[in-house]
N, C-alpha and C positions, 0 to 999 in steps of 0.2 A: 165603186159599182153603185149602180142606182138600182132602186127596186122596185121590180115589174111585178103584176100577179104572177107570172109563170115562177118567182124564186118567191119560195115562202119568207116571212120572216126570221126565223132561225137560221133557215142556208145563210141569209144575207149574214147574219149576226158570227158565223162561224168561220164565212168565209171575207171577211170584212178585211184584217190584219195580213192575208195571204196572199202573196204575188203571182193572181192566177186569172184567167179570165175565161169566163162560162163560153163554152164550146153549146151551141143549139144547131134545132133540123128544124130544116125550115121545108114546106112542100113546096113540088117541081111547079107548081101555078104560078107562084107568089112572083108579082112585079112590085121591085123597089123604086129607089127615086134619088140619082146621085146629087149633091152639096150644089145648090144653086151658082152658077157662077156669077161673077161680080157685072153689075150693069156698066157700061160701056158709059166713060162720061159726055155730057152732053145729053144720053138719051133721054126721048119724054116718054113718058106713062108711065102705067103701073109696072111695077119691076113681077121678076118670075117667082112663083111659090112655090115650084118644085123643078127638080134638075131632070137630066136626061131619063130615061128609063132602062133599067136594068131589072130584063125578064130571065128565069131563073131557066125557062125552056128555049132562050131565043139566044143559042152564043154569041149573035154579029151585035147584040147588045153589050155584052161586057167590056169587051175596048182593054188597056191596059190598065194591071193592078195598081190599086193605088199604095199600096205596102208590099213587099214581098218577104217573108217568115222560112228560115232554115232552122231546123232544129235536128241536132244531131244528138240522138242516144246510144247506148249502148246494145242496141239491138240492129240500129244500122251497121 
């Protein structure tokens, strides 16, 4: 885990050794910017600095997941 202002230094420190991965909220605005794809060979110019756009209020953005997560507990 890397460490961002939003995890203090201690959370980092406690939670370093622990097979866990910090769950955050993020607000409905917020547009990200998926994994630049690879440029095509042969192309010329400047290659791309950000990927497509993934808006957090726009679902025709999202497209398919690139992971998909089953976790079954004991309370399923």
């Amino acid at each position: 885990m890397e460490w961002t202002p939003a995890l203090g230094r201690g959370v980092r420190r406690v939670l370093a050794d622990l097979p866990i991965i910090v769950l955050v909220r993020m607000r409905s605005a917020r547009v990200l910017h998926r994994s630049v794809p690879p440029q095509p060979p042969g192309t010329m110019g400047k290659h791309r600095h950000h990927g497509d756009e993934f808006a957090f209020g726009a679902p025709a953005t999202w497209g398919q997941p690139d992971t998909v997560t089953d976790t079954t507990t004991r309370n399923t």
